[in-house]
C-alpha angles and dihedrals in degrees: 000000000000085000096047089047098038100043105037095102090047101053097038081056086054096049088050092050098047081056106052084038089053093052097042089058084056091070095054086056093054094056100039094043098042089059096038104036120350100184086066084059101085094043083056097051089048090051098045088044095053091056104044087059094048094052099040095055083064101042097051088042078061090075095061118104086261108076089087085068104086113196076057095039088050095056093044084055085051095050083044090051108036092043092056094044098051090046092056079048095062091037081065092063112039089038117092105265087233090061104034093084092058109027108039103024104071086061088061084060094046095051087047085048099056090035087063096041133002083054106062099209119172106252097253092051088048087049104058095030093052092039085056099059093041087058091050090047096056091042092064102035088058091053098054086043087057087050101054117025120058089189112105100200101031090055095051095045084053100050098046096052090057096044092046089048086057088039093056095046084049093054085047100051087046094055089051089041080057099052084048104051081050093046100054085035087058095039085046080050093053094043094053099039090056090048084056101044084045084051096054089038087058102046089048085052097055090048093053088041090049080047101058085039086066100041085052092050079045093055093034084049089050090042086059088040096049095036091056092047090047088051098045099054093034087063099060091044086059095062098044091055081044091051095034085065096042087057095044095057087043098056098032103152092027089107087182094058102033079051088065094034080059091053096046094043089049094052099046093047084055101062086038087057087054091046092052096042083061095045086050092048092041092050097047086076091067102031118119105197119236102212125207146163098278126216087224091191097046079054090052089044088049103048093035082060099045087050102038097084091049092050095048087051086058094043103236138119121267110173142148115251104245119243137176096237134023126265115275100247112247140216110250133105106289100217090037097056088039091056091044101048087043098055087047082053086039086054108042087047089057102047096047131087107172143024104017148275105251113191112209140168142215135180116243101183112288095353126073114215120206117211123205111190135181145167098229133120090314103222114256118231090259093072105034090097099047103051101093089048113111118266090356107139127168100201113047118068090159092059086238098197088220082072103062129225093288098249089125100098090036099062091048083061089059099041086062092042085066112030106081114235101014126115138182129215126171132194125198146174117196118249087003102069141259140250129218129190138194123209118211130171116246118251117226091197133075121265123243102239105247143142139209089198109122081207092061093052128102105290128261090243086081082084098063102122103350114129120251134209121197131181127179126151085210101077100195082055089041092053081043100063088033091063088034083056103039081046091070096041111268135138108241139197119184141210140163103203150009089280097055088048096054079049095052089046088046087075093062093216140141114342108246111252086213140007121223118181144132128263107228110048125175124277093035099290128134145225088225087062094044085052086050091050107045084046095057094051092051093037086132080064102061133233093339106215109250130200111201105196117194142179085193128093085249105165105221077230086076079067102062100106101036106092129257138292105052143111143200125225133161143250090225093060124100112281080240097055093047094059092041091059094044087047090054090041088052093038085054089051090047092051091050093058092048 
């Protein structure tokens, strides 16, 4: 069936040929007969004709979906090949015997040539099907040779040497016919044995691919797993920093109680940083950088305020090294280097007792590098390598939770990992310090003056009298953000699900100036639908601004559909700098309508 496939085109190019060879010959019979005997002339063209038809019914049959069927293609080849030889046959006897060596038999020799080769037959078919028509060819060559010749020797020794001469061309043709048929049964080998090696390459792909189907399903199954339990202890932890700053404005002057209200507040503020280290951690896989042109000094300015206060209670040093002129800006993301430079101050501030963490500058070429020093535990050459591993730390055997996870260095590793053309090194001598640096391109354009700092944004006081619409489905949590709120002087309304906002809405009151709620409720709804909802119902109002506050690892990317203006905090931030995003949301708000 692979002959018959593979070499269908080739044989039914043979028969064709055999054919237009065949009536072209015709032609030459026409002008040599016509001038030696013309009476021969018509035999010939019986003859000629007679074969031409014979071998033309096959060959046309050839292009039917059955010749790749073999055992069918074969026979067709047989009818092809005996019709033309007997027909040269015939040609031998009516032909003039002067003529017959050079005219008839070469075709004896072409027919033996396609037979070999264009045809493709198998060798023992060749074998017995050529055999055949050599018989048939001595036979009657023997018998001309008795006609015509009375010599008994001479008539043998003639016609010996032409029928050796066939004999040998037959045992020719069937060695080729040999190293063809090999040669197609290798090559058939080959073929199969590489469908078969494909097939099993491509059943062992689909079991790795329904493998990794199934590890995915397992990740994405741990994602849901650890992104629920995020959210669920998140959200008591919550409450306890909401309520932490009620109490604390109830019982301002009681020193006993604002002492363990310290301690509480500490603590809780503790396990929240872990919890944050990880969200950051978790949100750099899917962050795409916004570069800019950077205002390198208003970052330094930022992050030295936010760590001077940590450091004091240490009692160490924490300064900016003092220079004649300011940093270059630089092109970077802004959120992203500020975070990067503040977890390597974050680190060296927590890893040094005594004597202080300077940040300094200093121009390479086109790039600006940041050095944080400090004079801190210095990190050994056992553990060089390990440092920007998660979770790795040198220092806390004891797992002590003021020290973080570990996951500081590590997510420096990834900031620069993502941000083009920045680079970290770090130098350190144990027991003597360490200094890190960070590597940013400089920017040849000017910054846009902005700020990440909670204490530059719109006041608090923006609140004063702006309606308010919260919806939580924890209601410790809930109680929490209404007091955080009325503390600043809104007016609030509550609700912990869908149900308790229709009901709101029922009333047909005051539009919200702004919506806070959280983004996972009970029974499968959404803040995102509340926000829709309540949207809908004010759409006189316009776009209303919306805070989505989450425990869960929730990507703002989640948010890209969703309509401005809104913004996404956590549960996990500072009551302070909850009210201080949903102030500048409001204030925004305020300016557009202006």
């Amino acid at each position: 069936m692979d002959y018959a496939r593979r070499y269908a085109g080739q044989r039914r190019l043979a028969g064709v040929s055999l054919i237009l060879i065949w009536i072209a010959v015709v032609v030459r019979d026409w002008l040599l007969l016509n001038t030696l005997d013309p009476s021969i002339l018509l035999h010939v063209v019986y003859v000629r004709l007679a074969g031409a038809v014979s071998m033309a019914v096959p060959v046309w049959l050839m292009w039917g979906p059955r010749a790749f069927d073999e055992r069918w293609a074969v026979g067709l080849l047989y009818v092809v090949t005996m019709s033309c030889w007997f027909a040269l046959l015939a040609l031998v006897k009516v032909y003039p015997v002067t003529k017959v060596g050079q005219e008839i038999f070469p075709g004896f020799f072409v027919v033996l040539f396609l037979v070999f080769t264009l045809f493709r037959l198998r060798a023992i078919t060749a074998a017995w099907l050529v055999g055949l028509c050599v018989v048939t060819f001595n036979l009657l060559e023997l018998d001309i040779e008795i006609s015509a010749r009375s010599d008994f020797s001479t008539m043998v020794v003639h016609w010996f040497s032409l029928g050796a001469m066939v004999f040998i061309m037959y045992l020719a043709g069937i060695a080729v016919c040999i190293q063809f048929e090999r040669a197609a049964r290798r090559e058939f080998v080959f073929r199969r044995t590489l469908r078969a090696a494909k097939a099993r390459v491509e059943t062992a792909s689909l079991a790795v691919n329904q493998q990794n189907d199934r590890m995915r399903e397992i990740v994405r199954e741990k994602e849901r797993f650890f992104s629920s339990a995020y959210h669920d202890i998140q959200q008591p932890l919550a409450a306890i920093n909401l309520f932490i700053r009620s109490a604390r404005m109830k019982l301002e002057g009681e020193h006993a109680a604002s002492h363990d209200l310290d301690v509480i507040e500490e603590t809780a503020r503790d396990i929240l940083d872990m919890f944050k280290d990880i969200q950051d951690y978790s949100e750099l896989g899917s962050y795409v950088p916004h570069m800019t042109p950077v205002d390198t000094q208003a970052v330094l300015t930022e992050v030295f305020e936010q760590y001077l206060e940590p450091a004091r209670s240490r009692g160490i040093e924490f300064r900016i090294s003092r220079r004649r002129r300011p940093p270059p800006p630089i092109e970077s993301d802004r959120s992203l280097f500020k975070r990067a430079l503040s977890n390597f101050i974050s680190n060296a501030i927590k890893n040094t007792s005594t004597g202080g963490v300077v940040v300094g500058w200093v121009e390479i070429g086109e790039r600006l590098r940041i050095d944080v020093r400090d004079t801190g535990v210095g990190i050994s050459s056992v553990h060089r390598e390990a440092i920007f591993a998660e979770y790795y730390q040198i220092d806390n055997p004891g797992r002590d939770r003021s020290k973080g996870l570990g996951l500081g260095l590590s997510i420096v590793h990834r900031v620069i990992g993502i941000l083009p053309k920045h680079s970290m090194s770090f130098w350190s001598v144990e027991g003597r310090g360490s200094r890190f640096s960070l590597y940013a391109p400089i920017s040849e354009m000017t910054p846009v003056i902005g700020t990440d700092n909670p204490k530059s944004d719109a006041s608090t006081s923006v609140l004063k009298g702006k309606y308010v619409l919260l919806c939580d489905d924890e209601p410790t949590v809930l109680e929490g953000l209404r007091r955080l709120f009325l503390s600043a002087g809104a007016l609030v309304d509550t609700a912990e699900s869908m149900t308790g906002i229709e009901a709101i809405l029922a009333e047909d009151g005051r539009a919200p100036d702004v919506i806070v709620t959280d983004i996972r409720l009970r029974d499968g709804q959404t803040g995102i639908e509340v926000a829709d909802r309540v949207r809908r119902h004010f759409a006189w109002a316009g776009a209303l601004p919306v805070a989505f506050i989450t425990g869960e690892l929730v990507s703002p990317h989640a948010l890209r559909d969703f309509a401005e203006p809104f913004v996404l905090l956590r549960k996990s931030s500072a009551p302070e700098s909850t009210l201080a995003e949903v102030s500048r949301l409001v204030a925004g708000k305020d300016a557009s309508r202006c």
